[in-house]
N, C-alpha and C positions, 0 to 999 in steps of 0.2 A: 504494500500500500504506500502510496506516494505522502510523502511529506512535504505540507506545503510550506512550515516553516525552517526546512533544509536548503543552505546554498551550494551546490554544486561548486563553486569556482573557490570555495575554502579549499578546498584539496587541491587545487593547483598552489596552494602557499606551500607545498613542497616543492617546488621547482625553487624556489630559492635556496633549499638544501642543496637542489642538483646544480643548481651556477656554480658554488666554490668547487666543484666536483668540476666543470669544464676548463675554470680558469687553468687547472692540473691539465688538463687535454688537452687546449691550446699549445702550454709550453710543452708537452710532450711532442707534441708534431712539429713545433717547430725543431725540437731537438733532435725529434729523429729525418730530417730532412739533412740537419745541421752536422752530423756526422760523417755521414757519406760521403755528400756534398764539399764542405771544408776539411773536415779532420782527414777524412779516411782517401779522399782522391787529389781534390783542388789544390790543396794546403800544400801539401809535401809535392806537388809539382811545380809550385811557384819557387823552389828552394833545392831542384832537382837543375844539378849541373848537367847532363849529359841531356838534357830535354830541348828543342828544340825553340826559337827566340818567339814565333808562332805561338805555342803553345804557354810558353812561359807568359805572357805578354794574355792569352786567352783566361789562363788559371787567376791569374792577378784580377782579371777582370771579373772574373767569376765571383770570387771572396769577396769584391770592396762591394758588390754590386746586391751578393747577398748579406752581408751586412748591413746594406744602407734599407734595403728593404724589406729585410726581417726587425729595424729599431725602428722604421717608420710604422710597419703594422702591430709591433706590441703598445708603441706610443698611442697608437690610433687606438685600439684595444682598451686600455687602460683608463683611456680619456672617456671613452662610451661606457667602463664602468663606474668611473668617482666622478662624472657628472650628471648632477640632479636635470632629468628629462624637463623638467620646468613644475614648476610647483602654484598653485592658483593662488592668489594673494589673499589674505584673509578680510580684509578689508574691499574685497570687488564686489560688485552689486552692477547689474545691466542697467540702463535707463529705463527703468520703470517705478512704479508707484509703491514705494516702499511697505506703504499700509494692505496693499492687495495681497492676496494668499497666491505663492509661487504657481499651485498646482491648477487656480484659473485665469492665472498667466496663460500658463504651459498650453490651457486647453483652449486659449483664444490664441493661440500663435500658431500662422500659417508653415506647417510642417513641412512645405516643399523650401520655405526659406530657409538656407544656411545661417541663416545671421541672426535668427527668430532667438529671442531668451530664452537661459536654458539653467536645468534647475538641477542637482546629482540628489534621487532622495537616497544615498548611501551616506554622501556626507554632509549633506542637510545643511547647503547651502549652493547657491548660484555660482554658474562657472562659464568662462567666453566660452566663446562662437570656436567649435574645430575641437575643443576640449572632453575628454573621454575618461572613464574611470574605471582604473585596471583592477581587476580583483584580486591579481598577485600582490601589487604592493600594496593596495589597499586604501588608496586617493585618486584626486583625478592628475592628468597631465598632461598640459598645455600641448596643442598639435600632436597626440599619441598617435607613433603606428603601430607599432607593436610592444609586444612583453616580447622581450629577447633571451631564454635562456643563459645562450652563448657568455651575454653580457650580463646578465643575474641581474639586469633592472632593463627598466623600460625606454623605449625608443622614442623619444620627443621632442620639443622644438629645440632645446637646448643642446643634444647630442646627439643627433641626429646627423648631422655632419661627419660627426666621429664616427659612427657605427659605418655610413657609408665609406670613407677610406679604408676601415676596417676591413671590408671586405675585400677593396678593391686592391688592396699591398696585396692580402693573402692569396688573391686570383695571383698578383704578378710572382710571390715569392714562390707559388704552386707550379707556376708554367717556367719559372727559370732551373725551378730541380728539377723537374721532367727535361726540360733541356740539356741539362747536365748530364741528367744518368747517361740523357740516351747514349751519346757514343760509349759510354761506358760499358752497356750494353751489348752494343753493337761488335765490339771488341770480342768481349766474352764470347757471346755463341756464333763469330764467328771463328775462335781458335787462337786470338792473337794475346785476349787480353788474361791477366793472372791475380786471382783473388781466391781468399780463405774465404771458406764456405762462411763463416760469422760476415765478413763484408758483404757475401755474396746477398746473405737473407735481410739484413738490413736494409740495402741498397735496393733490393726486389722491391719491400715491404714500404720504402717510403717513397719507391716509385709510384707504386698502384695507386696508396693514398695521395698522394698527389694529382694525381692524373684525375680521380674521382671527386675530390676538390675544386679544384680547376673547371670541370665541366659542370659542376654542381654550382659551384659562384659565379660562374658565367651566366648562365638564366635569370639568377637573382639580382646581377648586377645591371643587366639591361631592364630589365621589370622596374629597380628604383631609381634607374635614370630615366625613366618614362613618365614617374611617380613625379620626381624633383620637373622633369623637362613642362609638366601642365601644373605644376605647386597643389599636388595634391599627395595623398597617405595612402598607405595599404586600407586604412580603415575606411577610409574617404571614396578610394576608386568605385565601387558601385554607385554610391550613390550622386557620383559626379557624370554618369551617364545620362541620371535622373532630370539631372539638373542643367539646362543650356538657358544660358551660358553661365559656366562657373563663376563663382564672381570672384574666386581668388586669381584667376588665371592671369596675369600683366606681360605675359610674353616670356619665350623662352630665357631669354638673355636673364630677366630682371626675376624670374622663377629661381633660377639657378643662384643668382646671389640672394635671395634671403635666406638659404641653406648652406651656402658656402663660404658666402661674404662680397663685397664688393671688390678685391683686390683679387687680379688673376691667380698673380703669384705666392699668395696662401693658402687659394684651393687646396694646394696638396698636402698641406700642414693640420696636425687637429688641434688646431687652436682657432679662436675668435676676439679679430681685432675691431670688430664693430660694438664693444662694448657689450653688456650683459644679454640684450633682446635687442632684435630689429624693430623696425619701425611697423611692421603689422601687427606685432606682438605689442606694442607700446597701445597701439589702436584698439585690439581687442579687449587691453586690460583697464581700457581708459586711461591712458597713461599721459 
């Protein structure tokens, strides 16, 4: 018999148990890419006299190249965990009639509007326009697209950014060890090249997962530049079919920096030099 005073989404507050559990996973795989890759092949050819100026010159490139974007994707990483997805001000209130009861607001605002006042009866009070309330952490948060395991918190306007570099180093740090191994590889079964069976299965093993990474963040990566390209969410994209014309949309160009920022060349960086909230964000919070 069904219980109506049961919530379902309490037991997803164990997925915050399983976040500290992935932050281990991340650095596992990057580790295990990190061996083969540097320690076990790269490393000791960049320091190999008898190897050719080609090669040595290749290996060198190899190491600085996955360095730089294995620190760019745990930085990215890290930034999308210890930043608060945006948190709603306690003190916000829509323009409306403070003396009215929220829920004949709620029931007099046109629901095909985006921008219509909006009320969480979870946390029992008013929250902007785009603002959603996740039941893993237990609040709402500003432009939420998703609860992220991976990152053991929520995906929102504030880190959002970050989550997307995050993914997009670990596509590139996934497709440059597959790169690597391959002639490595290639070597091996064809007869030339010479490895202990221990390097052999390491090498194998962070081949595969690589490879299955890469083509896994690949789909997700074009899907949130689809998201960012119209200034819309995962949570959002249905209902922005609904809706023509979206009203957040201001063009590709000016979509893309309220998520990234307005300076080209910090896109690639997870950090944010436009100060705490954009200027939508300032709009929505009455700011």
């Amino acid at each position: 018999m069904a219980c109506p005073d049961c919530n379902v989404f309490q037991f997803c507050r164990c997925l915050k148990l399983l976040g500290n559990v992935m932050i281990l996973v991340v650095l596992g795989l990057v580790g295990l890419s990190y061996y083969p890759v540097v320690i076990a092949l790269y490393g000791p050819l960049m320091f190999n006299g008898e190897a050719s100026v080609g090669k040595t010159v290749a290996a060198i490139f190899v190491v600085v190249l996955f360095h730089l974007l294995a620190g760019l994707m745990l930085w990215s990483y890290f930034a999308a965990i210890l930043t608060d997805p945006g948190q709603v001000p306690e003190d916000f209130r829509p323009d409306v009639d403070p003396e009215e009861n929220p829920e004949a607001i709620m029931a007099q605002a046109d629901k095909s509007n985006p921008r219509r006042p909006r009320f969480c009866r979870k946390c029992k009070k008013w929250k902007p326009e785009r603002t959603h309330h996740c039941s893993v952490c237990g609040r709402c948060v500003l432009k939420m697209d998703h609860h992220c395991v991976w990152v053991m918190n929520c995906v929102g306007e504030r880190n959002y950014k970050f989550f997307f570099l995050f993914l997009g180093y670990t596509f590139l740090l996934s497709s440059l060890s597959v790169a690597a191994l391959l002639p490595y590889f290639s070597d091996f079964f064809s007869g030339e090249g010479k490895a202990t069976p221990a390097h052999l299965a390491v090498s194998f093993m962070a081949f595969i997962i690589d490879i299955a990474f890469a083509l896994s963040l690949c789909g997700f990566i074009v899907m949130h530049l689809k998201l960012m390209a119209g200034n819309t969410t995962t949570i959002e994209m249905f209902e922005k079919e609904r809706i023509k014309p979206w009203p957040y949309d201001k063009g590709v160009r000016k979509n893309f920096e309220e998520v990234l920022g307005t300076s080209v060349f910090f896109w690639f960086f997870p950090m944010h030099l436009d100060g705490a909230c954009n200027n939508e964000e300032r709009v929505r919070l009455r700011m």
